[in-house]
Structures are given as C-alpha cells and as structure tokens.
C-alpha positions, -999 to 999 in steps of 0.1 A, spaced: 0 0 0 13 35 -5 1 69 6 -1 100 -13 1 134 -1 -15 150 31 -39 174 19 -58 200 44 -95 204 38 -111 235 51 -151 232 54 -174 262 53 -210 265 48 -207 270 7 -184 238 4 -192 215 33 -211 187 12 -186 187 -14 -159 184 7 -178 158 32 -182 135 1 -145 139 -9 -137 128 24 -158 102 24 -147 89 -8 -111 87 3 -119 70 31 -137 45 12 -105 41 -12 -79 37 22 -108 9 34 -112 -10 6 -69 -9 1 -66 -20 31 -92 -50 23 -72 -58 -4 -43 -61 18 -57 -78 44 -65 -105 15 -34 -109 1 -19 -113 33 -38 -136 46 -35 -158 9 1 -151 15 -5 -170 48 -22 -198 35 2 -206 10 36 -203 31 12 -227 56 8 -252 26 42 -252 14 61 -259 54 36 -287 52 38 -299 21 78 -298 21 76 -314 61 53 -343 44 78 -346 16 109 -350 41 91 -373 64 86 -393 29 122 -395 19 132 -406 56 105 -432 53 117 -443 18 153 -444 30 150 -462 56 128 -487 39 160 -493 14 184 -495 41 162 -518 57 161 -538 22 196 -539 14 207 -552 52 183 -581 46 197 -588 8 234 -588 21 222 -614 53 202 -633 26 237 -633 5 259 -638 33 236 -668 46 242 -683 8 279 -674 13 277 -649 -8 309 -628 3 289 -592 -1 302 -556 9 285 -524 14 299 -494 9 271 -462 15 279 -425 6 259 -399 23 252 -366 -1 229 -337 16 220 -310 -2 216 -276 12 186 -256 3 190 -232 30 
C-alpha cells in the first residue's frame, strides 16, 4: 500500500457537502486498500502454511523411503551372506543444502 500526499481540507457552509463527500470517498478508497491487503496477506498465509507442510510431508517421505532401502539392502546382504555370498557395502551420504 502507498500513501499520497497529506492534503488540508477547510469546510465552510458554501463547500461543506462537497468536501464531506470527498472525504468520504477517500476513506472508502484507504478501506477498501486495506481490504485488499488484508486479502493478500492472509492468501500469503495460507500458502507459506501449505508449502512448510507440504515440504515437512515430503521429508518425512524421503526418511520413510530411506530407511525402507536401508532396511532392504541389510536383509539382501544377510540373505547373500547366509548363501555365502561374500557381499560388501559401501554407503555414501550426499545432503544438499537448500538453505
């Protein structure tokens, strides 16, 4: 929102309608920016809310997922090793920083 000048308005009794519905009329246009701000504010809200928890969901996910293939690949290498299999595991770790 921005704000234009600062204007002094001096009613007497030959201008006092006219001037009462300029007024008027500019507070109506402040009320309704400030509606409009209010708005996109509170859309601004809503979508920061559904992008912590859509990106919380998605890294709760990936945990899941990994830990599911870790889990996976220990039972493959006992399953080889019990078959004597002679099996190593090397794991790399990669994080990537978004911050």
């Amino acid at each position: 929102m921005t704000t234009g000048k600062t204007t002094d308005v001096t009613i007497n009794d030959d201008n006092a309608s006219s001037k009462t519905n300029e007024v008027l009329s500019d507070l109506n246009k402040q009320d309704q920016a400030v509606k409009d701000a209010t708005a996109k504010q509170q859309a601004n809200d809503q979508a920061y809310q559904t992008a912590t928890t859509e990106q919380t969901d998605a890294t709760k996910q990936g945990q899941a997922d990994l830990d599911k293939s870790t889990s996976d690949l220990d039972k493959t290498v006992d399953d080889a090793k019990q078959a004597g299999i002679d099996v190593s595991v090397e794991a790399k770790s990669r994080r990537t920083n978004f911050g």
